[in-house]
PDB file of N, CA, C and O in Angstrom, chain B, residues numbered from 101:
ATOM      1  N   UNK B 101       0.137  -1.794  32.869  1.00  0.00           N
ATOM      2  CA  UNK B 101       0.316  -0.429  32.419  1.00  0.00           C
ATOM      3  C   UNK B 101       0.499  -0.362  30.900  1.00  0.00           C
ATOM      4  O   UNK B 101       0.062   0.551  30.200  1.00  0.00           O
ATOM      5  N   UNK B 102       1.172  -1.397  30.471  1.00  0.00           N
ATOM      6  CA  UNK B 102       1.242  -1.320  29.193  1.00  0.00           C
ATOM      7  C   UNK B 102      -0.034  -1.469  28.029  1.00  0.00           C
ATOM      8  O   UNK B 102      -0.223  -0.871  26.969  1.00  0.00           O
ATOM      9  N   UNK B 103      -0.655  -2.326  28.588  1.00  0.00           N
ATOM     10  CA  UNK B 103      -2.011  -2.682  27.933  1.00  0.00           C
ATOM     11  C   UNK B 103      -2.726  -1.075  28.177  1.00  0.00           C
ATOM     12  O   UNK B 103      -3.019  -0.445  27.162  1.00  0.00           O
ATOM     13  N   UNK B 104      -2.927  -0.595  29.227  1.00  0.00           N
ATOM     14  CA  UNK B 104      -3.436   0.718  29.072  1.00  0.00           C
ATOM     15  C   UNK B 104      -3.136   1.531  28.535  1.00  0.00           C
ATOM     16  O   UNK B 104      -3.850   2.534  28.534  1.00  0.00           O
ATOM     17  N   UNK B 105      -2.212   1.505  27.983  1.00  0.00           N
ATOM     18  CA  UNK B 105      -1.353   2.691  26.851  1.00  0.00           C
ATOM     19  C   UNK B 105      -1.815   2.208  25.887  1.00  0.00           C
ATOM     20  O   UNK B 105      -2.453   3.004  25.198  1.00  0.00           O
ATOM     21  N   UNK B 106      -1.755   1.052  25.478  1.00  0.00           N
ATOM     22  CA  UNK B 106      -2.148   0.482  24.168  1.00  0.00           C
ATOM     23  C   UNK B 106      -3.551   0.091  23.632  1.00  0.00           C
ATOM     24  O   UNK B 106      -3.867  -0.323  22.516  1.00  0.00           O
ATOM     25  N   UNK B 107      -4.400   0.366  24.871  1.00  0.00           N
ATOM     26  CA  UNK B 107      -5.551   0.326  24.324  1.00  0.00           C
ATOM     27  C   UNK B 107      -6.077   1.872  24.523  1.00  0.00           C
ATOM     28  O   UNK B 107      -7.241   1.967  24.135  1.00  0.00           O
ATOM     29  N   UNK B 108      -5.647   2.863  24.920  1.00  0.00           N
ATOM     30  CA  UNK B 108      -5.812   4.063  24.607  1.00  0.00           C
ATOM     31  C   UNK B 108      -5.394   4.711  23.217  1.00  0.00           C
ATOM     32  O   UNK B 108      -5.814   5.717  22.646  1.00  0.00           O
ATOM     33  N   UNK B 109      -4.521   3.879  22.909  1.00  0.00           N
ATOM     34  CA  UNK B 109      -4.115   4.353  21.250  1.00  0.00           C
ATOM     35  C   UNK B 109      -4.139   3.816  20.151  1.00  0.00           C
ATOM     36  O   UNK B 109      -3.689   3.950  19.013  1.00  0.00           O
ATOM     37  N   UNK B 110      -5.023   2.911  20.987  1.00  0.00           N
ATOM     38  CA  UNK B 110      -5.964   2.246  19.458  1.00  0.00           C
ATOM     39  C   UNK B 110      -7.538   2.716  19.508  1.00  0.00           C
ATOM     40  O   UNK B 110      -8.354   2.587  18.596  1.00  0.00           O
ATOM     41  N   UNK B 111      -7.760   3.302  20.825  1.00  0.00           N
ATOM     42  CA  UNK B 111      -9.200   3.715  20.171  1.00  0.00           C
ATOM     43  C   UNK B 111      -8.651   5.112  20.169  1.00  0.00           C
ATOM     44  O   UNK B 111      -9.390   5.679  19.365  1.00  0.00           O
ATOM     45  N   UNK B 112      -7.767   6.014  20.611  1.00  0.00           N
ATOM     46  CA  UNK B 112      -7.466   7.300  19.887  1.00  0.00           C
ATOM     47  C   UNK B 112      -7.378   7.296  17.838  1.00  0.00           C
ATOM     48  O   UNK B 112      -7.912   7.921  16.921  1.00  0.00           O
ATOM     49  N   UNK B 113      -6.572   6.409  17.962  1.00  0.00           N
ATOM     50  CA  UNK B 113      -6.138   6.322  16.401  1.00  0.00           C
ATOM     51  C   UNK B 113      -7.341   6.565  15.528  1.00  0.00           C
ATOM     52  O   UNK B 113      -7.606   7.425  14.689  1.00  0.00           O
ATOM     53  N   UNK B 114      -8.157   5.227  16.139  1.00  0.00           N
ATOM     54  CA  UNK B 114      -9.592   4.748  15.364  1.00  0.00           C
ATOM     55  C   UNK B 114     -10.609   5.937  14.765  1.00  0.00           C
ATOM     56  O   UNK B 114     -11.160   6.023  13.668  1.00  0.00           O
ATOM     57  N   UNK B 115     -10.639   7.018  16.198  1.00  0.00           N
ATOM     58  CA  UNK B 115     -11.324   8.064  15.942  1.00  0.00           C
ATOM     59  C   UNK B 115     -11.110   9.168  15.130  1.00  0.00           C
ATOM     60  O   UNK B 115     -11.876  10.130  15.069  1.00  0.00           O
ATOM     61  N   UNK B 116      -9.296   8.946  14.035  1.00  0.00           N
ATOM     62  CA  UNK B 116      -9.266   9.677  14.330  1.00  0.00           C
ATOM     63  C   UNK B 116      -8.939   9.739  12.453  1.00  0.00           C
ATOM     64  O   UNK B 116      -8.268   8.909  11.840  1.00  0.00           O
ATOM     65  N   UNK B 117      -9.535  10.792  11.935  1.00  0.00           N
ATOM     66  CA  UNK B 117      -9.898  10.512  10.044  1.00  0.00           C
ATOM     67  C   UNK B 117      -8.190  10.426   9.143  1.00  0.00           C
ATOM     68  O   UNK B 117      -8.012   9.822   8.086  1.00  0.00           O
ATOM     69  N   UNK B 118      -7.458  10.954   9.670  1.00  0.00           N
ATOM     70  CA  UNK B 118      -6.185  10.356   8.908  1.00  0.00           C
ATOM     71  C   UNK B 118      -5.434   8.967   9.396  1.00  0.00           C
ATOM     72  O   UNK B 118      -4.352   8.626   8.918  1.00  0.00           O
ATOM     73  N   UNK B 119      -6.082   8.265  10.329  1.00  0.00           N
ATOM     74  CA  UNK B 119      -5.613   6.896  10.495  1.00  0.00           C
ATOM     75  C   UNK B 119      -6.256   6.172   8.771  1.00  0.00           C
ATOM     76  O   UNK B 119      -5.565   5.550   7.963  1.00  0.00           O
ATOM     77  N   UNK B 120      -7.311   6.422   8.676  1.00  0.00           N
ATOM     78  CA  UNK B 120      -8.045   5.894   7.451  1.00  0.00           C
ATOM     79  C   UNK B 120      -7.912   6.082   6.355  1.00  0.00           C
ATOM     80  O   UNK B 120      -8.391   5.330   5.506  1.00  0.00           O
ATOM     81  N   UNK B 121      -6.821   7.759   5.916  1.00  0.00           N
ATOM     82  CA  UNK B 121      -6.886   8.015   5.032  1.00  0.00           C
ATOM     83  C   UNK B 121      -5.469   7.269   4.614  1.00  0.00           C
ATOM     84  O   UNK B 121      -5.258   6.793   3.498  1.00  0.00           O
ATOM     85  N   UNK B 122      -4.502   7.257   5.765  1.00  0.00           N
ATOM     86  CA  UNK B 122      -3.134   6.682   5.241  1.00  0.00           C
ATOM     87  C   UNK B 122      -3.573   5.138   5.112  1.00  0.00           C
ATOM     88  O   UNK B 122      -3.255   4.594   4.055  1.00  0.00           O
ATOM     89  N   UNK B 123      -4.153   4.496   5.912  1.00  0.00           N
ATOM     90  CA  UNK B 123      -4.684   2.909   5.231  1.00  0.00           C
ATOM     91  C   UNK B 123      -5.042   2.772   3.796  1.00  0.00           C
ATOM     92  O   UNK B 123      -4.386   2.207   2.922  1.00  0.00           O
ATOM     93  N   UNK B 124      -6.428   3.505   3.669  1.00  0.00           N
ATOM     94  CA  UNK B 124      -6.578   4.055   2.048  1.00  0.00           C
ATOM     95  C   UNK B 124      -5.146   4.136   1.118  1.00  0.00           C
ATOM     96  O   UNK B 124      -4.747   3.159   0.485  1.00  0.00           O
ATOM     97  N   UNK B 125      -4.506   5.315   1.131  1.00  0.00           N
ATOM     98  CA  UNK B 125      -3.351   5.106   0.560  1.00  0.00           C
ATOM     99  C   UNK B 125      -2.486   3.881   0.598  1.00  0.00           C
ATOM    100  O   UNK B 125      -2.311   3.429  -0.534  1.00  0.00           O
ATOM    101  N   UNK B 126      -1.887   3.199   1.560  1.00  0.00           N
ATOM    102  CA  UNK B 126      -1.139   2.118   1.520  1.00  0.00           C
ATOM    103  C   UNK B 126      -1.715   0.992   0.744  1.00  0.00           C
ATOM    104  O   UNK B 126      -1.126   0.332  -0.111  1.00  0.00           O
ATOM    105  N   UNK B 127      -3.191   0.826   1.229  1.00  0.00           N
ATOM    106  CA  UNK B 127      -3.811   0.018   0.482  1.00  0.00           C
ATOM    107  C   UNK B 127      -3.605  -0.079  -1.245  1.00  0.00           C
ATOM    108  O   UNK B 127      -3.024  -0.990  -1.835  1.00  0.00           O
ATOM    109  N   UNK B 128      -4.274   1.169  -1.885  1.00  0.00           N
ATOM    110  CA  UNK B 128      -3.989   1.780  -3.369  1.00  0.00           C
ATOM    111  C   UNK B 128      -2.724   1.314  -3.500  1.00  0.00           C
ATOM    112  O   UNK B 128      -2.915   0.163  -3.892  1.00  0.00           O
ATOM    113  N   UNK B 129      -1.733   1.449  -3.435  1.00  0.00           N
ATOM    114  CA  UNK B 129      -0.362   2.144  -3.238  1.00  0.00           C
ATOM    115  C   UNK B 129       0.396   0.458  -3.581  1.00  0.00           C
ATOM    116  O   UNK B 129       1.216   0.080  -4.417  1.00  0.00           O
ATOM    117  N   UNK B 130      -0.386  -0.266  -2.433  1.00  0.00           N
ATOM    118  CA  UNK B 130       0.165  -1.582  -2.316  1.00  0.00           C
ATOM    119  C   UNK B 130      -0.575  -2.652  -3.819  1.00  0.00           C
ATOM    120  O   UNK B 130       0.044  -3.557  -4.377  1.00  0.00           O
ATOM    121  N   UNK B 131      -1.886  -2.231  -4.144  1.00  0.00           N
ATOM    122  CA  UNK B 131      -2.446  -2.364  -5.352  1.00  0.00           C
ATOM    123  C   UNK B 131      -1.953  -2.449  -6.550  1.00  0.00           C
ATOM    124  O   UNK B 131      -1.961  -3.455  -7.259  1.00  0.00           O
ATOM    125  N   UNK B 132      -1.325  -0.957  -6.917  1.00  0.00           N
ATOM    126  CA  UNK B 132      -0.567  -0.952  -7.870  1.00  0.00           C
ATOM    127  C   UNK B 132       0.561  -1.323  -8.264  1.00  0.00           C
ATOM    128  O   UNK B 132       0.810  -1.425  -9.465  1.00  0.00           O
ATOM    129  N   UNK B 133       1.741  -1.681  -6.994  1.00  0.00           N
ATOM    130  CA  UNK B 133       2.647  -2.153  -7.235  1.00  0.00           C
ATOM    131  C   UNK B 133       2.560  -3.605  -7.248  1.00  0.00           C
ATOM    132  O   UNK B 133       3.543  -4.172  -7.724  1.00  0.00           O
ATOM    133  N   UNK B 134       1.617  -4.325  -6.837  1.00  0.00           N
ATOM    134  CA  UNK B 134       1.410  -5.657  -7.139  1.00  0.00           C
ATOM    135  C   UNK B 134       1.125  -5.893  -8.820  1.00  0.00           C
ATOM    136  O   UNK B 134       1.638  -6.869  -9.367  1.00  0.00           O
ATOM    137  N   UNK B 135       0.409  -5.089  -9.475  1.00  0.00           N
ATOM    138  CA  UNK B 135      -0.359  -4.897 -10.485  1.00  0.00           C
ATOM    139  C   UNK B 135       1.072  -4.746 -11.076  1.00  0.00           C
ATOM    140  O   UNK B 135       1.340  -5.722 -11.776  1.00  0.00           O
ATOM    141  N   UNK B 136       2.236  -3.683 -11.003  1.00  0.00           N
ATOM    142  CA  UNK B 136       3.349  -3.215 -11.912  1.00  0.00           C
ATOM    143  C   UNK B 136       4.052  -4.916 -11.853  1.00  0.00           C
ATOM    144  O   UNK B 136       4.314  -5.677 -12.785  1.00  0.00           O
ATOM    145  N   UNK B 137       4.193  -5.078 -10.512  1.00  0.00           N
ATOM    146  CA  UNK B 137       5.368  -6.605 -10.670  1.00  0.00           C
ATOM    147  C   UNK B 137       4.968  -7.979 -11.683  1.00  0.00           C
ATOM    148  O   UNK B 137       5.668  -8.680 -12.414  1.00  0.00           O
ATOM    149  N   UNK B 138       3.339  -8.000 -11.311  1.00  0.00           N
ATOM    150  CA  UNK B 138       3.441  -8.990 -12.367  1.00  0.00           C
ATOM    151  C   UNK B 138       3.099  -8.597 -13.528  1.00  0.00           C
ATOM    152  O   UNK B 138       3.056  -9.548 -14.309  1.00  0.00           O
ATOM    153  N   UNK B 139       2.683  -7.045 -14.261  1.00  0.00           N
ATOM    154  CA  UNK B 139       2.458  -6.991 -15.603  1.00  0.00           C
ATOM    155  C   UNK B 139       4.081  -6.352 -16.316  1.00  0.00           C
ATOM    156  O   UNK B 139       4.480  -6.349 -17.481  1.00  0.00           O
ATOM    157  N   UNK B 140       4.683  -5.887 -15.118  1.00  0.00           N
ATOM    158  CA  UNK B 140       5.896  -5.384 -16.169  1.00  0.00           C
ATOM    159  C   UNK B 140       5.633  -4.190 -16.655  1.00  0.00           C
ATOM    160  O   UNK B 140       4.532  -4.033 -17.183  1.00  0.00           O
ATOM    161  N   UNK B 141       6.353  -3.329 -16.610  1.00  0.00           N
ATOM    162  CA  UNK B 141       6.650  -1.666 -17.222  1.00  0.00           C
ATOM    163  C   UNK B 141       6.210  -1.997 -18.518  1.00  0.00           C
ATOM    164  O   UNK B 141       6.393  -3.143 -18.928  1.00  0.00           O
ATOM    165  N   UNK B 142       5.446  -0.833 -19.483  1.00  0.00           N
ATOM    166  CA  UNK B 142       5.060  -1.204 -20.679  1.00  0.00           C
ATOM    167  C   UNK B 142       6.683  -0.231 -21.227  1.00  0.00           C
ATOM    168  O   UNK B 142       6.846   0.965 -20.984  1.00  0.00           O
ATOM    169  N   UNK B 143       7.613  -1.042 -21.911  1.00  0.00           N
ATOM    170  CA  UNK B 143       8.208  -0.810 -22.666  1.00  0.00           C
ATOM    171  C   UNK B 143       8.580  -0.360 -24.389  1.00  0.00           C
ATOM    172  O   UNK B 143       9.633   0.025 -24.899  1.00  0.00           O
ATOM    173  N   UNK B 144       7.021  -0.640 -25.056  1.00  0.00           N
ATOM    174  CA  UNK B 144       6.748  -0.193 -26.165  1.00  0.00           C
ATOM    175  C   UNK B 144       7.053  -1.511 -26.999  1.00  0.00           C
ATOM    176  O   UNK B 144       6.766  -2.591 -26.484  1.00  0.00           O
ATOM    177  N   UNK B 145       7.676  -1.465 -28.382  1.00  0.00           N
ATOM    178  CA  UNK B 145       7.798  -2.295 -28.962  1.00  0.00           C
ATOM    179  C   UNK B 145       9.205  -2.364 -29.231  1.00  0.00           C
ATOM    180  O   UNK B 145      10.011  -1.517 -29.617  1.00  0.00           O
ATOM    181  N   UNK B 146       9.334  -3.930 -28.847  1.00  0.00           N
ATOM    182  CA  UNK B 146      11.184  -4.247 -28.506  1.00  0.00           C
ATOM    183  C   UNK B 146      11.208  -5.510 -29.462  1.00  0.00           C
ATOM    184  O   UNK B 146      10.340  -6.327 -29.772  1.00  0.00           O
ATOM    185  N   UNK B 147      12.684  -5.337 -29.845  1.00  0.00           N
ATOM    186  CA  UNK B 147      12.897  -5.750 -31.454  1.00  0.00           C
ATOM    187  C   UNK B 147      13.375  -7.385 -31.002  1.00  0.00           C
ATOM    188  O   UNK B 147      14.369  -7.275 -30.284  1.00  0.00           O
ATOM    189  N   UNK B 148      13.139  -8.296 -31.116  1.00  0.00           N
ATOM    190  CA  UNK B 148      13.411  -9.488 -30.658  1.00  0.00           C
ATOM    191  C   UNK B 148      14.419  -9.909 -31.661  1.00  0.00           C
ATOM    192  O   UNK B 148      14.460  -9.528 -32.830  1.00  0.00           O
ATOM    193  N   UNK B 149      15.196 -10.705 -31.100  1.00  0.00           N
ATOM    194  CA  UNK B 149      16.553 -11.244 -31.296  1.00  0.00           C
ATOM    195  C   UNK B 149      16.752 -12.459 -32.339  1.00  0.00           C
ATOM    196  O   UNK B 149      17.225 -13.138 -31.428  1.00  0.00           O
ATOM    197  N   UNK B 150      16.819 -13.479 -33.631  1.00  0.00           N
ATOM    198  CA  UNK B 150      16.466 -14.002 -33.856  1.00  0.00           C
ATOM    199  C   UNK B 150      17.712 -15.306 -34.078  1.00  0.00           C
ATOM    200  O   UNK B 150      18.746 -15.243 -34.744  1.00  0.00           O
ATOM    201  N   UNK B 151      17.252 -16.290 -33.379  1.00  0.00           N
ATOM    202  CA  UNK B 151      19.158 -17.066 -33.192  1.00  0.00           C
ATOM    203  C   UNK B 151      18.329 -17.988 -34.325  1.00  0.00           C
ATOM    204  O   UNK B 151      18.885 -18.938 -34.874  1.00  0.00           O
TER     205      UNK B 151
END
């Protein structure tokens, strides 16, 4: 019974145009914050310290 639930709502989902659009987004979404972690917030120009 369970498998029949679950394969009814994966081909419901599939058919259905905002399953794709929120993938789309997460995707982007997940893009850019990979992109922010390793380049770092642009902070402008920061006055370095000189020991």
């Amino acid at each position: 019974m369970w498998y029949e639930i679950f394969k009814f709502e994966i081909q419901y989902r599939l058919k259905r145009p905002d399953t794709y659009v929120f993938f789309l987004f997460l995707f982007l979404f997940s893009i850019v914050g990979v992109d922010f972690i390793f380049q770092g917030p642009e902070l402008g120009v920061m006055k370095k310290i000189r020991q």
